[in-house]
N, C-alpha and C positions, 0 to 999 in steps of 0.2 A: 047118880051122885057125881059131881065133879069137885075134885079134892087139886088143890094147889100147894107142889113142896119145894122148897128150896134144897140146894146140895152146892157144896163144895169140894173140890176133887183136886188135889195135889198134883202137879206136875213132878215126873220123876227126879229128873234138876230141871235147875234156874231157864226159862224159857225166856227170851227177850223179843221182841215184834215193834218196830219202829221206836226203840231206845226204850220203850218200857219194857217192865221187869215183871214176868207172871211170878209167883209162887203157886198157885191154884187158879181153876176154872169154875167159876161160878156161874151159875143160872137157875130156873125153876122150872118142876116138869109136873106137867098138866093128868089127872090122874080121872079117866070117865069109865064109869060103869054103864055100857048100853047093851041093850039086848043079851042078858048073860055072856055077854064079855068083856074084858077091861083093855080100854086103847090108850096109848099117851104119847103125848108132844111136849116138846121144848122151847123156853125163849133163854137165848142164851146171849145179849148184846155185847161185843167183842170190842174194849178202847183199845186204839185210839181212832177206830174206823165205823162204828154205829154213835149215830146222830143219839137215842137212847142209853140211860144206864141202866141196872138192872132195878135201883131202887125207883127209880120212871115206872117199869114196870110193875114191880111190886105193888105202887100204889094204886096204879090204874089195874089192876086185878082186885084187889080191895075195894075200890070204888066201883068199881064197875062190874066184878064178876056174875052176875044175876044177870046183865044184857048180855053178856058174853054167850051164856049157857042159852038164855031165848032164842038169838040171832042162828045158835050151832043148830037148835032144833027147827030152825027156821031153813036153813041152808042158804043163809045170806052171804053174799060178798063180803070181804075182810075190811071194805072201805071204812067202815066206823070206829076202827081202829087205828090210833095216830102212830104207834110205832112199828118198823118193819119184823123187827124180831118177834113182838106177839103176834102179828099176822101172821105170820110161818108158823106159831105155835098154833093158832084159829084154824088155817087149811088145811093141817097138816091132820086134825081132829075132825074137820067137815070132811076130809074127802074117804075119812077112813072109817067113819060112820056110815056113809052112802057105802063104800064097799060092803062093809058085813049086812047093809039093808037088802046089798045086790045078792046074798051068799057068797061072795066071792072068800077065798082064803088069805090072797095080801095084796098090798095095798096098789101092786101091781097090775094086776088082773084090772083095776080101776082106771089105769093108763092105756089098756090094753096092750099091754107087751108081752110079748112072749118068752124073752131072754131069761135066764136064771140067775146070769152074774153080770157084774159090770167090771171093767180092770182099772186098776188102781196102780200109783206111781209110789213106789218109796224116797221118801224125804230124809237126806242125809243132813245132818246137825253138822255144828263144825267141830274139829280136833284134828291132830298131826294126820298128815297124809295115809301114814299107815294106819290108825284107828279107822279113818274114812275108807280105806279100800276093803279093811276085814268087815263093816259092817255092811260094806256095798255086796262082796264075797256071800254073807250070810243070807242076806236077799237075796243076791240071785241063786242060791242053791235051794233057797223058798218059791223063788218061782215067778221073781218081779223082774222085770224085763224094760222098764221105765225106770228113770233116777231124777231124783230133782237134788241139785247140789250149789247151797248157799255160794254165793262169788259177790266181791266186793270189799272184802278184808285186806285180803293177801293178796294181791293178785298174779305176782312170779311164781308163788308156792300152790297156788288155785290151779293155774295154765296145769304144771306138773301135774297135777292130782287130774285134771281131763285129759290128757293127752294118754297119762299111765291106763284111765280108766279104759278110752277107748282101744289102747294098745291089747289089754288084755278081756277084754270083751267087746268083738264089733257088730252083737247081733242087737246091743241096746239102745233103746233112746234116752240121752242127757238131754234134760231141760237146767237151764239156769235160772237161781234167782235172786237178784241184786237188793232187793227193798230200797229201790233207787239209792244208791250209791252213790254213785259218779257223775260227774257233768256234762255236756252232749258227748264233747270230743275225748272223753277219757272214756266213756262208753265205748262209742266207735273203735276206738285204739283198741283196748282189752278182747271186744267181742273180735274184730277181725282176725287178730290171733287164734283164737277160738274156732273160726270157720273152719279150718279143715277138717275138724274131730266131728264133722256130722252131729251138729246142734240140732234139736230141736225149734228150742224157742228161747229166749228171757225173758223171762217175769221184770217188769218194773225196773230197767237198766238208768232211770232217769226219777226223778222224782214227782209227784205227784206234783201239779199244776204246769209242768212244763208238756204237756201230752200234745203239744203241735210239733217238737221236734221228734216224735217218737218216729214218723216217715223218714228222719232225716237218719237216724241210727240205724233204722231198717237196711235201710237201700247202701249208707256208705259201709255197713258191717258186712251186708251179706248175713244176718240171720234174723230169722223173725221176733216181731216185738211182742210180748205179752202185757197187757193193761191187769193189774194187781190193787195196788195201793189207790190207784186211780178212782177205782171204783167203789163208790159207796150205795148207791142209788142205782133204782131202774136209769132216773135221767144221766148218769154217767154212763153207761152205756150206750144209750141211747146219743148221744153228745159224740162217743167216740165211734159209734158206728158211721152215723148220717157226715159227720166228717173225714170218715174213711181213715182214720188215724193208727191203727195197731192190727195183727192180723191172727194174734188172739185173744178172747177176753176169760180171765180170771173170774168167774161166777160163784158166790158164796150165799146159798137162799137163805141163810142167818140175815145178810144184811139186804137183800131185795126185798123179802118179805113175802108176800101174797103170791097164788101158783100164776093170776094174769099176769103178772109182769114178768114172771117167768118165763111164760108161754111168750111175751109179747118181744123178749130179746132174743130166744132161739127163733122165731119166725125171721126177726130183724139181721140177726146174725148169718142164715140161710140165706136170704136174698142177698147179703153181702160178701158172702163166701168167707166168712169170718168163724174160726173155729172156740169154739167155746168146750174149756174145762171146768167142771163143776168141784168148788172142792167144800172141803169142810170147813168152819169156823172154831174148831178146837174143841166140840163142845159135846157134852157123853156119849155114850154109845145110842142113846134114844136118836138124837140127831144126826149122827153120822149114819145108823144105818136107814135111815129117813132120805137122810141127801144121796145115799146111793140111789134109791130108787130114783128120784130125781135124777141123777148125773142118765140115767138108762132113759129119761125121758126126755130130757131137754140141752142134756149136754152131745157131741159129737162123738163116733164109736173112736174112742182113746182112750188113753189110762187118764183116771182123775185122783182127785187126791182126797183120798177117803181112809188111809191107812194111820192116821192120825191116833189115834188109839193105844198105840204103844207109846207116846209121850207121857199119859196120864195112868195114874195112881187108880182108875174107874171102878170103881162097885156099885154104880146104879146101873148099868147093862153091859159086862163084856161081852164086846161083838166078836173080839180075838178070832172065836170059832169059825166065824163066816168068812175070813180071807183065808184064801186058797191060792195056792200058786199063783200069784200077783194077781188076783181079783177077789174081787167083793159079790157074795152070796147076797141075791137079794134076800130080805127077808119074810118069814111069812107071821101071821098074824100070831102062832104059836110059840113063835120065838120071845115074846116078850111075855110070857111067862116067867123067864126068869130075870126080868124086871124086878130090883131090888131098894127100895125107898127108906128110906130113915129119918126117925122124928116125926114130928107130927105134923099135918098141913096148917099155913096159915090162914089158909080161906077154904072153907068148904061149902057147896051147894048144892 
């Protein structure tokens, strides 16, 4: 039986992502009984960056849910389906079907990897400097060793907050990230400041559609560009590889969709020496710890961002349990046992 629920999940406070204002994360997770087990997946479409909403979805699961369930016993391609987020919810159900077909225990074993964990960065919110360094303080006494820290507001009182950061811890990696901010040369200005303090990267220092000067901030900063915002689609990637434009790419399998294109921009990313982080799209703990095993598959060995989880209010899967000293447990098929659903499904078959 394949049972489809909706859920919405409260953000602890007010979450903002390109001037919109979350209160909550909504999506619907995909609920299969096979083989005396139950597996499930997520579509979880993220405005103002998925081409789909979620009511696109909803409908085309309603309409369509019967071919959906044929195709999975089928072990078809995701192609018949027009939005990327149900594909990711379609593969994520076909390829964890063939696991338990294989005996395998999770969903890893399917990828053939042999890892247990993947690591993960903590993402710091913004507030006064000293909020920002006690909760950076409480991470790393958890065991993260990667920091992703918002820049773009402030940016006199930002410099301070990296310089203090790396003053009092130099064995970390800062990654920055602007949600394109700035203009080229106010980019440039800001990030060279920055270079001494051993950057990382920046995420998105420019804004979306300007991605042919992103070489030009690269090279006059002196730190590496990250493609964020940029990327919607396989073909944004694609776009920004083959023109050699950024030197890493921000990968979210909520908005690629299907595990070939997946495959097809880590192959693409590799020939280009292009480092790819895989992170999450906000969205329950069913998917984040889905995109972990991804990040161990297709993303590069670094911290990704997968710790996403303590932003939200979640009670359809706390994965809390699985991060460990700045990494992510993958999971195993038993863990979603404590998978916890509410209300009734809108579509069952």
């Amino acid at each position: 039986m394949l049972s489809f629920y909706t859920y919405k999940i409260p953000f602890k406070s007010p979450f903002k992502i390109n001037k919109v204002d979350y209160s909550n994360r909504e999506g619907i997770i995909a609920k299969l009984d096979f083989k005396e087990n139950t597996i499930y997946a997520e579509t979880a479409p993220l405005a103002p960056f998925s081409s789909e909403t979620l009511h696109d979805c909803k409908n085309w699961i309603t309409q369509n849910g019967t071919q959906f369930l044929e195709n999975l016993n089928h072990n078809s391609e995701a192609d018949f389906i027009p939005y990327p987020s149900l594909r990711f919810m379609y593969d994520m159900l076909r390829v964890q079907m063939h696991s338990i077909q294989k005996g395998y225990t999770s969903l890893s074993e399917y990828f053939q990897k042999n890892q247990k964990s993947v690591g993960a960065n903590a993402t710091v919110g913004a507030g006064s400097a000293s909020d920002i360094l006690a909760r950076i303080t409480d991470n790393y006494e958890q065991g993260y060793r990667s920091f992703k820290l918002k820049v773009g507001r402030d940016t006199k009182n930002e410099l301070r907050l990296i310089e203090s950061l790396r003053n009092k811890y130099s064995d970390v990696e800062i990654r920055l990230d602007a949600n394109g901010a700035w203009i080229t040369g106010d980019a440039v200005n800001f990030l060279k400041k920055c270079a001494p303090f051993k950057i990382s990267y920046c995420e998105q220092p420019i804004p979306a559609g300007m991605e042919t000067h992103f070489p030009e901030v690269e090279m006059d900063s002196g730190i590496a560009v990250a493609a964020d915002e940029s990327i919607r689609n396989v073909k944004d990637c694609q776009y920004l590889l083959e023109h050699e434009l950024c030197s890493v790419l921000i990968v979210k399998p909520m908005l690629i969709g299907s595990l070939s294109d997946l495959k097809a921009i880590a192959e693409l990313s590799k020939a280009k020496s292009v480092k790819v982080v895989i992170t999450t799209s906000l969205e329950s703990g069913i998917g984040r710890s889905q995109t972990a095993i991804l990040a161990s598959v297709f993303g590069d060995d670094c911290s990704h961002g997968l710790a996403t989880g303590q932003l939200l209010e979640d009670s359809v899967f706390d994965d809390a349990y699985l991060l460990r000293n700045g990494n992510y447990t993958l999971p195993l098929f038993d863990d979603y046992k404590k998978v916890n659903l509410s209300g009734e499904p809108f579509v069952v078959i």
